[in-house]
mmCIF file of the N, C-alpha and C atoms, coordinates in Angstrom:
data_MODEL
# 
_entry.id   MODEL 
# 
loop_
_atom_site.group_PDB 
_atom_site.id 
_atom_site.type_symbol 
_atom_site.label_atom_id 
_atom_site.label_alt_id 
_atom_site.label_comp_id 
_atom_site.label_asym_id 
_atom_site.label_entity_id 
_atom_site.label_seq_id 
_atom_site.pdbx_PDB_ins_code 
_atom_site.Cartn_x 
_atom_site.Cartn_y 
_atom_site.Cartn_z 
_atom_site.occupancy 
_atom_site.B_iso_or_equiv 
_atom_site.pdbx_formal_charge 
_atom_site.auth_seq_id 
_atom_site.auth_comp_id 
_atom_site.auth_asym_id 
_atom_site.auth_atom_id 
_atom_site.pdbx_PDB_model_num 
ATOM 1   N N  . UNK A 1 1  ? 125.002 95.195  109.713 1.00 0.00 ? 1  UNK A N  1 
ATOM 2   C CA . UNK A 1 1  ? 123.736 95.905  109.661 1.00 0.00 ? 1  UNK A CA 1 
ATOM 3   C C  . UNK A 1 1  ? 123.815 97.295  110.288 1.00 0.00 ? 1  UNK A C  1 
ATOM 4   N N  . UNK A 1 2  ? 124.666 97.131  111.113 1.00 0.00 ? 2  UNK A N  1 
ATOM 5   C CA . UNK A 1 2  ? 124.742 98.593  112.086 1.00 0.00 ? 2  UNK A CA 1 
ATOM 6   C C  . UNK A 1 2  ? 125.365 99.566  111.285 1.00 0.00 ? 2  UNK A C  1 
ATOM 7   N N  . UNK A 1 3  ? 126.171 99.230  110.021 1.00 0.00 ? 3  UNK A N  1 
ATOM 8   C CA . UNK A 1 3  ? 126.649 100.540 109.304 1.00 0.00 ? 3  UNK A CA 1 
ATOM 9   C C  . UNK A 1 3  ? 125.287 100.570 108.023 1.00 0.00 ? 3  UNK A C  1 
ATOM 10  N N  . UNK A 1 4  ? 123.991 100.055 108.074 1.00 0.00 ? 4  UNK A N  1 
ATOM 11  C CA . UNK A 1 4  ? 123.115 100.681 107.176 1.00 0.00 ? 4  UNK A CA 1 
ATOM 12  C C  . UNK A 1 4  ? 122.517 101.612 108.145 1.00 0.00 ? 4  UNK A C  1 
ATOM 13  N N  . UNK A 1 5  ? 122.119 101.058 109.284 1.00 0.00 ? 5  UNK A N  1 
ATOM 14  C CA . UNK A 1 5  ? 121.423 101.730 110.343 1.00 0.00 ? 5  UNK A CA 1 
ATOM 15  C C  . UNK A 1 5  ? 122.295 103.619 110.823 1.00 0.00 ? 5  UNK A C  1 
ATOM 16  N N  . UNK A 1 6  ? 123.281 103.454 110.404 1.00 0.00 ? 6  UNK A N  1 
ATOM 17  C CA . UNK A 1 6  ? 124.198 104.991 110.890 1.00 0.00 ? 6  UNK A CA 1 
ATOM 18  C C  . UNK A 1 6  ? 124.109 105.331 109.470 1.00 0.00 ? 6  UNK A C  1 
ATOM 19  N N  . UNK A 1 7  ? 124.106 104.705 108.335 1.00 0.00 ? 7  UNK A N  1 
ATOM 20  C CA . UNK A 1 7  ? 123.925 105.363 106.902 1.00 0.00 ? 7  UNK A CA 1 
ATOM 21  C C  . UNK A 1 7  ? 122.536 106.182 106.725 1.00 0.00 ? 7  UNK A C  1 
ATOM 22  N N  . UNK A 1 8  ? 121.573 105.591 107.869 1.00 0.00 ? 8  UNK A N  1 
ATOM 23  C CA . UNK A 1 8  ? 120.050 106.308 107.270 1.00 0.00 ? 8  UNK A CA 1 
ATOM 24  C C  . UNK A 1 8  ? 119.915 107.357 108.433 1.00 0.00 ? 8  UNK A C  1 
ATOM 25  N N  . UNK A 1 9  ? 120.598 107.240 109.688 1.00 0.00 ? 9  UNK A N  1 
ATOM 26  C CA . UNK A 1 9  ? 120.523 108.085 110.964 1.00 0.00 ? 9  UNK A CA 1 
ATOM 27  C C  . UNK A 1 9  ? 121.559 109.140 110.390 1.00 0.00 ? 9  UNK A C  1 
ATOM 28  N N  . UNK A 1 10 ? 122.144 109.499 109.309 1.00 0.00 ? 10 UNK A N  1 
ATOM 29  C CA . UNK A 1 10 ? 123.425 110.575 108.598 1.00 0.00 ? 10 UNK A CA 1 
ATOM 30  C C  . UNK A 1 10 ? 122.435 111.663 108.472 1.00 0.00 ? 10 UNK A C  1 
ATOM 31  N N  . UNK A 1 11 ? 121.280 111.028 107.718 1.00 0.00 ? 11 UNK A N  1 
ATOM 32  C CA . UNK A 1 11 ? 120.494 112.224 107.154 1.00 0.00 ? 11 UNK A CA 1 
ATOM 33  C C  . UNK A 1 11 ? 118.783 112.181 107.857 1.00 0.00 ? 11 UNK A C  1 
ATOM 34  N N  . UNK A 1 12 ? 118.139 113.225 108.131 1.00 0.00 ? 12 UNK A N  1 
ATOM 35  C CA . UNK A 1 12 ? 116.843 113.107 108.769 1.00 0.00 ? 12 UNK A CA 1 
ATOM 36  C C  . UNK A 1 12 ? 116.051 113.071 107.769 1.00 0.00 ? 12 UNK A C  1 
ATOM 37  N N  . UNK A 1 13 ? 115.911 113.088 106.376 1.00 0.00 ? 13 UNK A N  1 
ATOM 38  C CA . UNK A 1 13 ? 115.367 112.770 105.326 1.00 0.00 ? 13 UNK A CA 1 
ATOM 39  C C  . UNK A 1 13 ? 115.049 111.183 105.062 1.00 0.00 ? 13 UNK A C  1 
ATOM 40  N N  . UNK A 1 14 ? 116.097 110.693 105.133 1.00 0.00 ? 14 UNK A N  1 
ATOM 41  C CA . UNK A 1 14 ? 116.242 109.220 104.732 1.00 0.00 ? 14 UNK A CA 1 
ATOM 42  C C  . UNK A 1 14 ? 115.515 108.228 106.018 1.00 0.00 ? 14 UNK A C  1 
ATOM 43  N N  . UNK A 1 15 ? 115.619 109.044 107.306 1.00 0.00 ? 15 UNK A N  1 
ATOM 44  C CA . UNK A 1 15 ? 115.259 108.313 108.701 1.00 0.00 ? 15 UNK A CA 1 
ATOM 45  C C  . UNK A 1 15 ? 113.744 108.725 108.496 1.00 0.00 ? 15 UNK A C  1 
ATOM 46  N N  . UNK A 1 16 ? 113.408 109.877 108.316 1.00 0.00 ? 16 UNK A N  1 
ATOM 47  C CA . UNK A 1 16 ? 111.793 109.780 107.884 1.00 0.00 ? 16 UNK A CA 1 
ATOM 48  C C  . UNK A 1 16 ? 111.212 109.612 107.074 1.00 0.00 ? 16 UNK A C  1 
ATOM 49  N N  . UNK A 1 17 ? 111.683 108.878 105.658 1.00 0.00 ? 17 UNK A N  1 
ATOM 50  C CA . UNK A 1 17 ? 111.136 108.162 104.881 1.00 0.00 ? 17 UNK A CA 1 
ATOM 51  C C  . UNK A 1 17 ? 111.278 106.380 105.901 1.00 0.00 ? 17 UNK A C  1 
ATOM 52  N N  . UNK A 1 18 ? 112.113 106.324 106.104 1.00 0.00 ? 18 UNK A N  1 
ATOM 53  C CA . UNK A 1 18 ? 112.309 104.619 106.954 1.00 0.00 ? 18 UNK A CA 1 
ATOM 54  C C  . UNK A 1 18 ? 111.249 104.637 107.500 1.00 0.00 ? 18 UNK A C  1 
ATOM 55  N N  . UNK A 1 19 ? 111.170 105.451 108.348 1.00 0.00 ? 19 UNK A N  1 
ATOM 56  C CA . UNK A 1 19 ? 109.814 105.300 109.444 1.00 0.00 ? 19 UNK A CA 1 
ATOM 57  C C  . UNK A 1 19 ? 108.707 105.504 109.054 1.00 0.00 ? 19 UNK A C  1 
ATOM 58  N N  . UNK A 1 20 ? 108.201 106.137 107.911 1.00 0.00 ? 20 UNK A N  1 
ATOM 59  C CA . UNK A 1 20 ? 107.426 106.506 107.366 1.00 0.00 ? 20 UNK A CA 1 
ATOM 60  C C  . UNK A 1 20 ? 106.695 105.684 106.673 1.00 0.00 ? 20 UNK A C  1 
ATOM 61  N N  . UNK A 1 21 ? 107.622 104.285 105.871 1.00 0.00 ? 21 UNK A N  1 
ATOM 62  C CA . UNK A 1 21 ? 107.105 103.439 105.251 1.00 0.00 ? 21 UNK A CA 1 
ATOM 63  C C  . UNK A 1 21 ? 106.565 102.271 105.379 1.00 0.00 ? 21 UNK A C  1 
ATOM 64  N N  . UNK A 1 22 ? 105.335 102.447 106.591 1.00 0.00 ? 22 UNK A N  1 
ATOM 65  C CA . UNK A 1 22 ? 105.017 101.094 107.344 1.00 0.00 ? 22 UNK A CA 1 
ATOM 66  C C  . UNK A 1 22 ? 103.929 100.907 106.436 1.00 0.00 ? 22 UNK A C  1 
ATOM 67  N N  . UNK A 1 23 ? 103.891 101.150 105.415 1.00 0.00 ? 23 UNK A N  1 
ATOM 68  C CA . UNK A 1 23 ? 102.998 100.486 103.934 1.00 0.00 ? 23 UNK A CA 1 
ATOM 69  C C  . UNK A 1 23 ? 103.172 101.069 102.984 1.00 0.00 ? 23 UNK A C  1 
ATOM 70  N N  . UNK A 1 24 ? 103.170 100.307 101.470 1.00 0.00 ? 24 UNK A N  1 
ATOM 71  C CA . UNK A 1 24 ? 103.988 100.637 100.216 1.00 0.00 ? 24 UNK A CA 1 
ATOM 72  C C  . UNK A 1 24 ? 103.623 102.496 99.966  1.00 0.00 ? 24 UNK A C  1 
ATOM 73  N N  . UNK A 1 25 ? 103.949 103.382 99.771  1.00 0.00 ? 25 UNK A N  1 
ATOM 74  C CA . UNK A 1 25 ? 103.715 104.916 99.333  1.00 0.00 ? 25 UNK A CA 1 
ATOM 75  C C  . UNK A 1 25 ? 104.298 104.969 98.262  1.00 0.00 ? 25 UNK A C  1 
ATOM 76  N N  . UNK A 1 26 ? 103.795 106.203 97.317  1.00 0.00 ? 26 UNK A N  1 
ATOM 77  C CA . UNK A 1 26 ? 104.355 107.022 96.293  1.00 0.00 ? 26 UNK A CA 1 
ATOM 78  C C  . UNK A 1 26 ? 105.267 108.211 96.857  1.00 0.00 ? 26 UNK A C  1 
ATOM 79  N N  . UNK A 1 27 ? 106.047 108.914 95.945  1.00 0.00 ? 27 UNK A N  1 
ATOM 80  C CA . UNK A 1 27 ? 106.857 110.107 96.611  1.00 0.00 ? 27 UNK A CA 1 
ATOM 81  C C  . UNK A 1 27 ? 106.006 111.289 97.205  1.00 0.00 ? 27 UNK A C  1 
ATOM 82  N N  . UNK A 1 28 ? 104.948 111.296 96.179  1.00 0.00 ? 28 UNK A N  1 
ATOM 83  C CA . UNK A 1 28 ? 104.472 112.543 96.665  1.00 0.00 ? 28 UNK A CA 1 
ATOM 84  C C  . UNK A 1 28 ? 103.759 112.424 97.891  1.00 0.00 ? 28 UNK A C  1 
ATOM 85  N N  . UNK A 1 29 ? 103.224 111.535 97.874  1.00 0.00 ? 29 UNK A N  1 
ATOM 86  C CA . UNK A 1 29 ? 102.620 111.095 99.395  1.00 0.00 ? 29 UNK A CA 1 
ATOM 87  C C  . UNK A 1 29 ? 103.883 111.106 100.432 1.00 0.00 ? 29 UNK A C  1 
ATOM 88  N N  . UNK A 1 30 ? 104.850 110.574 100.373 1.00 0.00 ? 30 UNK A N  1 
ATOM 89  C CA . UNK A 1 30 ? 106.199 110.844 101.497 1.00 0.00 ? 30 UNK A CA 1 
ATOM 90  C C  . UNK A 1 30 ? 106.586 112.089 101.416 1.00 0.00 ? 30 UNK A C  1 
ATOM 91  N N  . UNK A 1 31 ? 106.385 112.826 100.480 1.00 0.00 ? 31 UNK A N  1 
ATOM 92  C CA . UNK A 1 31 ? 106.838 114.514 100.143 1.00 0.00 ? 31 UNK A CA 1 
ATOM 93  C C  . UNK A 1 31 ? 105.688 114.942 101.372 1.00 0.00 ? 31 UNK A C  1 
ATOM 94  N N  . UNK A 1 32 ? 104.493 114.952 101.002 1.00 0.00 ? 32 UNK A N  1 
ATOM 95  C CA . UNK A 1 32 ? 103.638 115.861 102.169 1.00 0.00 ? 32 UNK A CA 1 
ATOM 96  C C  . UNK A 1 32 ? 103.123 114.890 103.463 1.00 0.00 ? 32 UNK A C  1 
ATOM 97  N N  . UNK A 1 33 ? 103.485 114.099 103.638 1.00 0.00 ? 33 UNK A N  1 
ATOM 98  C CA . UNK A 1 33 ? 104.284 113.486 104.522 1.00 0.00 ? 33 UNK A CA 1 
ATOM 99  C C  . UNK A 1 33 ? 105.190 113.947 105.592 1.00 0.00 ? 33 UNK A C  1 
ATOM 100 N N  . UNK A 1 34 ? 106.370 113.731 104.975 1.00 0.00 ? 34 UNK A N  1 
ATOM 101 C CA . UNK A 1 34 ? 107.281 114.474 105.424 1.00 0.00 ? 34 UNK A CA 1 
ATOM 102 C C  . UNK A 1 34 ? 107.435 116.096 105.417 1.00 0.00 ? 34 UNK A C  1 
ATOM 103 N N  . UNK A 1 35 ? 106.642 116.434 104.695 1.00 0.00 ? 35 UNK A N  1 
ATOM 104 C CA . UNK A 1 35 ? 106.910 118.130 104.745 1.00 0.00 ? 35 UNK A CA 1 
ATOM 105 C C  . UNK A 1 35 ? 108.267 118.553 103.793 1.00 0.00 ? 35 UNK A C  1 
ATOM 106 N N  . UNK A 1 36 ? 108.545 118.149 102.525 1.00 0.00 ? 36 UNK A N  1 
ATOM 107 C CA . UNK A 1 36 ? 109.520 118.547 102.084 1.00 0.00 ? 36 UNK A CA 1 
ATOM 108 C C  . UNK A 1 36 ? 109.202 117.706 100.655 1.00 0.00 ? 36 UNK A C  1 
ATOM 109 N N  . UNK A 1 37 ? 110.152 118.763 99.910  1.00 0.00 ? 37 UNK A N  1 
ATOM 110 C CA . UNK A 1 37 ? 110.300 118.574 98.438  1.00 0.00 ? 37 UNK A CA 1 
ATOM 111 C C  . UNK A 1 37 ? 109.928 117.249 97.485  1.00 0.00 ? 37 UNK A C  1 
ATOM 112 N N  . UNK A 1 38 ? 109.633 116.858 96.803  1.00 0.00 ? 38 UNK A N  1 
ATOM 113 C CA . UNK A 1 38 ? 110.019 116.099 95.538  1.00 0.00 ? 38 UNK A CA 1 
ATOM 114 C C  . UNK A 1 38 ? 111.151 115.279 95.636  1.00 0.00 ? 38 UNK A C  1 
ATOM 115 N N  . UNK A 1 39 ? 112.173 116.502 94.931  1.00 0.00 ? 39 UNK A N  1 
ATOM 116 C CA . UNK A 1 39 ? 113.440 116.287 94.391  1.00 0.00 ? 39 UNK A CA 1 
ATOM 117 C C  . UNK A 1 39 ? 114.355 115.634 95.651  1.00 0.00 ? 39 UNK A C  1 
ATOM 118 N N  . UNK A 1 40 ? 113.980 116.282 97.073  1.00 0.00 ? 40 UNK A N  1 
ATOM 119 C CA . UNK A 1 40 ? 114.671 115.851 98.075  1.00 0.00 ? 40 UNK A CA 1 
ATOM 120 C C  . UNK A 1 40 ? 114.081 114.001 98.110  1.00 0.00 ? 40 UNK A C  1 
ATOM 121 N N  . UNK A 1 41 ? 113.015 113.846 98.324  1.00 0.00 ? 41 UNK A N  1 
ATOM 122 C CA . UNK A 1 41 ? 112.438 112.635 98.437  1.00 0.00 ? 41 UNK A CA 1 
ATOM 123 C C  . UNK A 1 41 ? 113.277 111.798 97.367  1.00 0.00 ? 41 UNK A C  1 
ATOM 124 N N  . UNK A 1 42 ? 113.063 112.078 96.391  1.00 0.00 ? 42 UNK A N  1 
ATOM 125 C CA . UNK A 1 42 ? 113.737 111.164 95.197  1.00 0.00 ? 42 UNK A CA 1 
ATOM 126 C C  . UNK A 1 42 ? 114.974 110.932 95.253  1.00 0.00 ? 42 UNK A C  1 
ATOM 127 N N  . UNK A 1 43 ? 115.805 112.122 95.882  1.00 0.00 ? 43 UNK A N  1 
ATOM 128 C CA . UNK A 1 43 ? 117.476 111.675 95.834  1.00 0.00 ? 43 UNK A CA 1 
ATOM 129 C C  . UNK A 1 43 ? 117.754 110.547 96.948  1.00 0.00 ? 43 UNK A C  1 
ATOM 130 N N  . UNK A 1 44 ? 116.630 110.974 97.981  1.00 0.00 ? 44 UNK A N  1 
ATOM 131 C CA . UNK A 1 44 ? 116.956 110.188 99.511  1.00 0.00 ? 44 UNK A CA 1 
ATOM 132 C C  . UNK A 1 44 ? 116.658 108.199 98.908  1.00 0.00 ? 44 UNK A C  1 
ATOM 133 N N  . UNK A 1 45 ? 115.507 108.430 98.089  1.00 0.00 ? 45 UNK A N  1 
ATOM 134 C CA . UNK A 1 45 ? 114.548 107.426 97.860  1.00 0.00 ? 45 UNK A CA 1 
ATOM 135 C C  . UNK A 1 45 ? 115.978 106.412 96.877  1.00 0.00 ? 45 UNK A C  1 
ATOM 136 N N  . UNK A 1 46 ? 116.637 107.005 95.441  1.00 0.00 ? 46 UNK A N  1 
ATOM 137 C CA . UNK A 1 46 ? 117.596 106.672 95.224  1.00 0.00 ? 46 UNK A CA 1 
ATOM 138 C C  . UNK A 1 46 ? 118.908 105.822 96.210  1.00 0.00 ? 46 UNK A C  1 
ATOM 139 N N  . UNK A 1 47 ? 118.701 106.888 96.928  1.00 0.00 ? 47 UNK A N  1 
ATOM 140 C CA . UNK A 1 47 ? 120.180 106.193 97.809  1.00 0.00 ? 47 UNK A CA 1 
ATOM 141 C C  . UNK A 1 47 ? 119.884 104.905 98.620  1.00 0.00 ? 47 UNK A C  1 
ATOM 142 N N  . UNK A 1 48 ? 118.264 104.911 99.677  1.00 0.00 ? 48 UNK A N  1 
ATOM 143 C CA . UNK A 1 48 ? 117.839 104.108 100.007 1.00 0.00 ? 48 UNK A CA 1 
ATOM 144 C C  . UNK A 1 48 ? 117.712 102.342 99.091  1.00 0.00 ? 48 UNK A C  1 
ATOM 145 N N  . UNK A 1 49 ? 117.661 102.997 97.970  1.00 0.00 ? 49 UNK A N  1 
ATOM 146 C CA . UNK A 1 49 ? 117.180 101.382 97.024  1.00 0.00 ? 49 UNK A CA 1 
ATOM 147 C C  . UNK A 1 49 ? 118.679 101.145 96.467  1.00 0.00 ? 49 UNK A C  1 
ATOM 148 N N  . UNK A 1 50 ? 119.690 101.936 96.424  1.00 0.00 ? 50 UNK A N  1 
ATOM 149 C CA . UNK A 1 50 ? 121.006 101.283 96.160  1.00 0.00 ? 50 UNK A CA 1 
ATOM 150 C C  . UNK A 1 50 ? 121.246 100.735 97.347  1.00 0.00 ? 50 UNK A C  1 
ATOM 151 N N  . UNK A 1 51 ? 120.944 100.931 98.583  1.00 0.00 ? 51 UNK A N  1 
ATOM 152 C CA . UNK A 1 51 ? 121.599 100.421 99.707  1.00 0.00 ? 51 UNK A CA 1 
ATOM 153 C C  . UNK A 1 51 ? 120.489 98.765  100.205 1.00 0.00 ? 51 UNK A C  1 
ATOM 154 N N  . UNK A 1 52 ? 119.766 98.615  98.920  1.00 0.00 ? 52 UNK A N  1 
ATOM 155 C CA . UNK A 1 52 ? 118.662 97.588  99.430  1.00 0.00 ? 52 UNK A CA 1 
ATOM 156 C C  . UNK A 1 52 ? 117.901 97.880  100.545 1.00 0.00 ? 52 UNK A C  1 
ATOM 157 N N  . UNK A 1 53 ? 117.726 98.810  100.722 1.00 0.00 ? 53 UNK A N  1 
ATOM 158 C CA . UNK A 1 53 ? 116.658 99.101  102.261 1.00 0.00 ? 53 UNK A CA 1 
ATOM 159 C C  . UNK A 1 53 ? 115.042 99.440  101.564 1.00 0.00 ? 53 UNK A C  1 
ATOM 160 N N  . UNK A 1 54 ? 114.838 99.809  100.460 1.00 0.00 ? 54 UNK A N  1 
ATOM 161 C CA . UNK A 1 54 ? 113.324 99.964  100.070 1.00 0.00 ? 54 UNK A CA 1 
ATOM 162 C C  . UNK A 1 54 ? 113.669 99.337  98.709  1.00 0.00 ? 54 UNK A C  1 
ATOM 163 N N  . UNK A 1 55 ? 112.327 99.155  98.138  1.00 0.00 ? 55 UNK A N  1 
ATOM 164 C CA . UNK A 1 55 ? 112.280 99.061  96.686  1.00 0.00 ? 55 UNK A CA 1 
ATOM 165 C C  . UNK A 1 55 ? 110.918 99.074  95.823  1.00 0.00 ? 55 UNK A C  1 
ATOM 166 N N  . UNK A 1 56 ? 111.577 99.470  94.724  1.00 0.00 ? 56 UNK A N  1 
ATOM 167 C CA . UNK A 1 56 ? 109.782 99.905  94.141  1.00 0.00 ? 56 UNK A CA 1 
ATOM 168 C C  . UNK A 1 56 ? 109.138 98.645  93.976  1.00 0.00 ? 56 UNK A C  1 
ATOM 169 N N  . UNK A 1 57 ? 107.500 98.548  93.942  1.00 0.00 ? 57 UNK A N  1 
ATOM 170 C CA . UNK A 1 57 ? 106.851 97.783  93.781  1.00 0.00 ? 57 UNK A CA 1 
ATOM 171 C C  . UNK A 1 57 ? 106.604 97.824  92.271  1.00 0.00 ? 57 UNK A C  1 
ATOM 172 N N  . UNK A 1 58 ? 106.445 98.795  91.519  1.00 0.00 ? 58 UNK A N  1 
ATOM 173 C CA . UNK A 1 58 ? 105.903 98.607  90.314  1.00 0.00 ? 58 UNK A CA 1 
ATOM 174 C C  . UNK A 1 58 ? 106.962 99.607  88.998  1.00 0.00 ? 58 UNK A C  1 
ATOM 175 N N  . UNK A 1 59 ? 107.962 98.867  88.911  1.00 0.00 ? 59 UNK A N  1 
ATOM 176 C CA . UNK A 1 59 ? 109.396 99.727  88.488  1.00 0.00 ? 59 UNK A CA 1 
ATOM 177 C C  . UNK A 1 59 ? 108.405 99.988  87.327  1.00 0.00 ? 59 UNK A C  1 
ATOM 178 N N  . UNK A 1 60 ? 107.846 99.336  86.538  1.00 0.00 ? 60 UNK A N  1 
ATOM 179 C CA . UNK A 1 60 ? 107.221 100.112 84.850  1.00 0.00 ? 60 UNK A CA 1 
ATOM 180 C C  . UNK A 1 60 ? 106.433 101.108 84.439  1.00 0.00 ? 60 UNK A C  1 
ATOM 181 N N  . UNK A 1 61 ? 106.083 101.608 85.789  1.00 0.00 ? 61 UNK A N  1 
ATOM 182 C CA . UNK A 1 61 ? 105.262 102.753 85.729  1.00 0.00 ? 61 UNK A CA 1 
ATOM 183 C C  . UNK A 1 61 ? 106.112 103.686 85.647  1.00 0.00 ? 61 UNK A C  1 
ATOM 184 N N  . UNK A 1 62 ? 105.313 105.080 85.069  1.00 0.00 ? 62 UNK A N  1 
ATOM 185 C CA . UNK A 1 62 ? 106.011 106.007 85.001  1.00 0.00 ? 62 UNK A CA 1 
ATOM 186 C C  . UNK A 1 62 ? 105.674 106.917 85.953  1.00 0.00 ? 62 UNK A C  1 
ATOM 187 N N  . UNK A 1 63 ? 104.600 107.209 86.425  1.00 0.00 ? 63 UNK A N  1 
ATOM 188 C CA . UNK A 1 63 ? 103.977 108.747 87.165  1.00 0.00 ? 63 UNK A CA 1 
ATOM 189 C C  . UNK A 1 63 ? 103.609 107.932 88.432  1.00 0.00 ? 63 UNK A C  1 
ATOM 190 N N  . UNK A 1 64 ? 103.434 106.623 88.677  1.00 0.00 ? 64 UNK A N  1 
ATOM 191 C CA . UNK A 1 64 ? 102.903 106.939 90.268  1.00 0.00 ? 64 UNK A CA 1 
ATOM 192 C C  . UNK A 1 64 ? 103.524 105.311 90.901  1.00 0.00 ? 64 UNK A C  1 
ATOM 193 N N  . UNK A 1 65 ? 104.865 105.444 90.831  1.00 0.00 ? 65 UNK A N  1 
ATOM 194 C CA . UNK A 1 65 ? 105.454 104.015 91.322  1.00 0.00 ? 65 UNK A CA 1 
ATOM 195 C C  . UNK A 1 65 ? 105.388 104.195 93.233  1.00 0.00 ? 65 UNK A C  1 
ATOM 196 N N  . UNK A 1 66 ? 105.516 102.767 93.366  1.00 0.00 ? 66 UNK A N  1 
ATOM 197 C CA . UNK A 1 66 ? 105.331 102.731 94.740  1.00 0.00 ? 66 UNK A CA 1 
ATOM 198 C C  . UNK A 1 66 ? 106.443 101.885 95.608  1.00 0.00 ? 66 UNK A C  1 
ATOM 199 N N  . UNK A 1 67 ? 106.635 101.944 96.745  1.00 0.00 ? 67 UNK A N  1 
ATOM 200 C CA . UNK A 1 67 ? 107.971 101.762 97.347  1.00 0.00 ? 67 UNK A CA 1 
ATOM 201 C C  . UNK A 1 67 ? 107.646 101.209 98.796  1.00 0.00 ? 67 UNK A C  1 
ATOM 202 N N  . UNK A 1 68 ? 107.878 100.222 99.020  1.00 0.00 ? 68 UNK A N  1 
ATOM 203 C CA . UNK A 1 68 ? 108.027 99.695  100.529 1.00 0.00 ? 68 UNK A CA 1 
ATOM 204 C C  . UNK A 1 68 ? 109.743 99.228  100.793 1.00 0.00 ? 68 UNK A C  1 
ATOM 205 N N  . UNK A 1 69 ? 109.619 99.134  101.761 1.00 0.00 ? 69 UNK A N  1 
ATOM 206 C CA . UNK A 1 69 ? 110.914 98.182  102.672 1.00 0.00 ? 69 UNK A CA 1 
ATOM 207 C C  . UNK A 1 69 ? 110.559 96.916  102.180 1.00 0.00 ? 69 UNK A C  1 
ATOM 208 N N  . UNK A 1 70 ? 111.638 96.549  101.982 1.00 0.00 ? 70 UNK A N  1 
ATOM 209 C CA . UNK A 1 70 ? 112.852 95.579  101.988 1.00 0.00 ? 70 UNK A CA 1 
ATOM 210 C C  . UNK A 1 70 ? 112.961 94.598  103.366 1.00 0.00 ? 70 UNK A C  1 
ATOM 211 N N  . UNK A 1 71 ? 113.039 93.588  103.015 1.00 0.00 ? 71 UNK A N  1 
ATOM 212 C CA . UNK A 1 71 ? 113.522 92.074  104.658 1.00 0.00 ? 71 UNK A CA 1 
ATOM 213 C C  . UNK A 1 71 ? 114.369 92.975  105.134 1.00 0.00 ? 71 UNK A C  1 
ATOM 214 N N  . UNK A 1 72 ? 115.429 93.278  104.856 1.00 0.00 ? 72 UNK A N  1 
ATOM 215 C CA . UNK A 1 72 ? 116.864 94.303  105.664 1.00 0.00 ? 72 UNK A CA 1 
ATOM 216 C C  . UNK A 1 72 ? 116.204 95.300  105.884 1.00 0.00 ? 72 UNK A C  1 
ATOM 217 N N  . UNK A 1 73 ? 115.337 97.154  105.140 1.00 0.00 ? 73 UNK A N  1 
ATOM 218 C CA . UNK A 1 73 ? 115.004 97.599  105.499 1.00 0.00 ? 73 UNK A CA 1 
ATOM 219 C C  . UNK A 1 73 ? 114.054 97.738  107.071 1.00 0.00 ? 73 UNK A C  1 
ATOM 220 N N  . UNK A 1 74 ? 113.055 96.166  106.823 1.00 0.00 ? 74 UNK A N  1 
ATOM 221 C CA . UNK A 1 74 ? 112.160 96.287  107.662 1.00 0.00 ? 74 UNK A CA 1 
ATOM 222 C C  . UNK A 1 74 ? 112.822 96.413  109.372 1.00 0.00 ? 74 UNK A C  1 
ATOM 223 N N  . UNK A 1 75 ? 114.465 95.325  109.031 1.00 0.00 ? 75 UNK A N  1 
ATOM 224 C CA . UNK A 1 75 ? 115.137 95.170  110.137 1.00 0.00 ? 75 UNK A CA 1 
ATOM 225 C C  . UNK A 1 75 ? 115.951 96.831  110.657 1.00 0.00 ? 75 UNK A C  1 
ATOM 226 N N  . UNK A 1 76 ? 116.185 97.311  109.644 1.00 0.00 ? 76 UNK A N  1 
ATOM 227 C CA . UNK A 1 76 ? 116.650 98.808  109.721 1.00 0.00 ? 76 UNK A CA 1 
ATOM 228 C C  . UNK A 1 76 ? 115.482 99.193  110.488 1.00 0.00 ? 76 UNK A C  1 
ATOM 229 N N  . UNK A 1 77 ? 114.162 99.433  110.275 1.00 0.00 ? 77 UNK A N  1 
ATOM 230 C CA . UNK A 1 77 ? 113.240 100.326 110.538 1.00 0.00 ? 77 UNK A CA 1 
ATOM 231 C C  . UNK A 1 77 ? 113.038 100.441 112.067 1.00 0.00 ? 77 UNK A C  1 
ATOM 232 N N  . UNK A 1 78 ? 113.019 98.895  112.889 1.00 0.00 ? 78 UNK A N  1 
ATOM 233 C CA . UNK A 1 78 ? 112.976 98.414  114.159 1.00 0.00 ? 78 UNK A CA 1 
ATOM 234 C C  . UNK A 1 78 ? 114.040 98.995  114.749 1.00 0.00 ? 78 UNK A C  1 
ATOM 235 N N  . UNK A 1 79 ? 115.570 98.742  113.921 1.00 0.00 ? 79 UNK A N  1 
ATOM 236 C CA . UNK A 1 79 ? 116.568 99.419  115.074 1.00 0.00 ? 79 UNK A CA 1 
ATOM 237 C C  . UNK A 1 79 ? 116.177 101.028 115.121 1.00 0.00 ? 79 UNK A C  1 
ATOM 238 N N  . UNK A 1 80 ? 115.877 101.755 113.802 1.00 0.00 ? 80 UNK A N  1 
ATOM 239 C CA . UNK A 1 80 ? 115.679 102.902 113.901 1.00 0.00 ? 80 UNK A CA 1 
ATOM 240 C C  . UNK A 1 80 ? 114.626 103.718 115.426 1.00 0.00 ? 80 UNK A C  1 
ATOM 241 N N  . UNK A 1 81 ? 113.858 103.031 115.736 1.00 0.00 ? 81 UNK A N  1 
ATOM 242 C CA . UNK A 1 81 ? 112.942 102.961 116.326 1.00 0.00 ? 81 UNK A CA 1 
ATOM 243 C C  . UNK A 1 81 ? 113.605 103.561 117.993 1.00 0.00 ? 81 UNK A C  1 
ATOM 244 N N  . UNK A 1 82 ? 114.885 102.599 118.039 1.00 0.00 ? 82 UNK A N  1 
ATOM 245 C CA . UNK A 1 82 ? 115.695 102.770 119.324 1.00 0.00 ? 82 UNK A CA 1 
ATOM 246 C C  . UNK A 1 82 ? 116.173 104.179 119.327 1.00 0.00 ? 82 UNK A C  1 
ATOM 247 N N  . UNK A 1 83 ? 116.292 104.732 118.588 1.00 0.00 ? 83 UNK A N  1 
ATOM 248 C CA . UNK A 1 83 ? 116.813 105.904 118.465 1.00 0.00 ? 83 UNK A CA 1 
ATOM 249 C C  . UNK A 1 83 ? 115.794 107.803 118.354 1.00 0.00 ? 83 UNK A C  1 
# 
């Protein structure tokens, strides 16, 4: 678990979407949120759901899908916390 936890602490994008997602959001809501792009959100958001740490709630939509943590994420989110 400790090498997902240094995979999301690599980038400050990916650590403030983690923390960010203490209930399901859309990107654009984590975009002004976080204070940053779209495109950044989406690449971070990508890498996060290959690594099983989030996942969309409603994959068939097209314009406004939504994304919580994951059982492992949620455990990511807590260690994140230490840091």
């Amino acid at each position: 678990m400790m090498e997902l936890v240094t995979f999301v602490l690599r980038a400050k994008i990916r650590k403030e979407i983690m923390l960010g997602l203490t209930k399901p959001k859309n990107q654009n809501l984590l975009a002004k949120e976080i204070g940053t792009h779209l495109p950044t959100i989406s690449r971070a958001i990508k890498a996060l759901e290959l690594r099983k740490l989030i996942k969309c709630l409603n994959p068939e939509e097209v314009h406004f899908k939504l994304y919580a943590l994951t059982d492992i994420g949620k455990f990511v989110q807590e260690e994140l916390k230490k840091y």
